[in-house]
C-alpha positions, 0 to 999 in steps of 0.5 A: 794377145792373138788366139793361139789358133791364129798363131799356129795357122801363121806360123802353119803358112809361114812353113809353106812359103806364103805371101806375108799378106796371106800370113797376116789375114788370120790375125785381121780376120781375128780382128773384125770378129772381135770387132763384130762382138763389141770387144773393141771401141773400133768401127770401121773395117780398116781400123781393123786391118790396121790392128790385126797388122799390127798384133801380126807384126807383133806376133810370136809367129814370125819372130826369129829364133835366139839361135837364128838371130846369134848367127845373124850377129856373127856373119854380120860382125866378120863381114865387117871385120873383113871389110875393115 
């Protein structure tokens, strides 16, 4: 589970239009440091990338919300139905 921190900063550069890669580098640094600090069976830097990409992906910070994915629905079933 990602700090709350981190999420907050992803969501924080999320809100100004970064690069999703600039997004996903708090969740990656995270990851080293736990890394460093023995708490994962990882070695190597890309192992970490490879996670913290991965728990980024994951992440409550770029998940859309109910209302946002509902009207996504709609718009998607009424250009079906007008394409039908």
């Amino acid at each position: 589970m990602p700090e709350k921190a981190t999420v907050r900063k992803a969501r924080q550069d999320k809100r100004e239009g970064k690069a999703p890669s600039t997004q996903a580098g708090d969740f990656v640094h995270e990851e080293i440091e736990h890394i460093r600090h023995g708490k994962h069976g990882a070695r190597s830097t890309k192992q970490a990338i490879a996670i913290g990409l991965s728990r980024q992906a994951k992440s409550a910070a770029h998940k859309r919300s109910a209302t946002s994915r509902h009207n996504a629905a709609v718009k998607a079933a009424r250009t079906r139905a007008a394409h039908a």
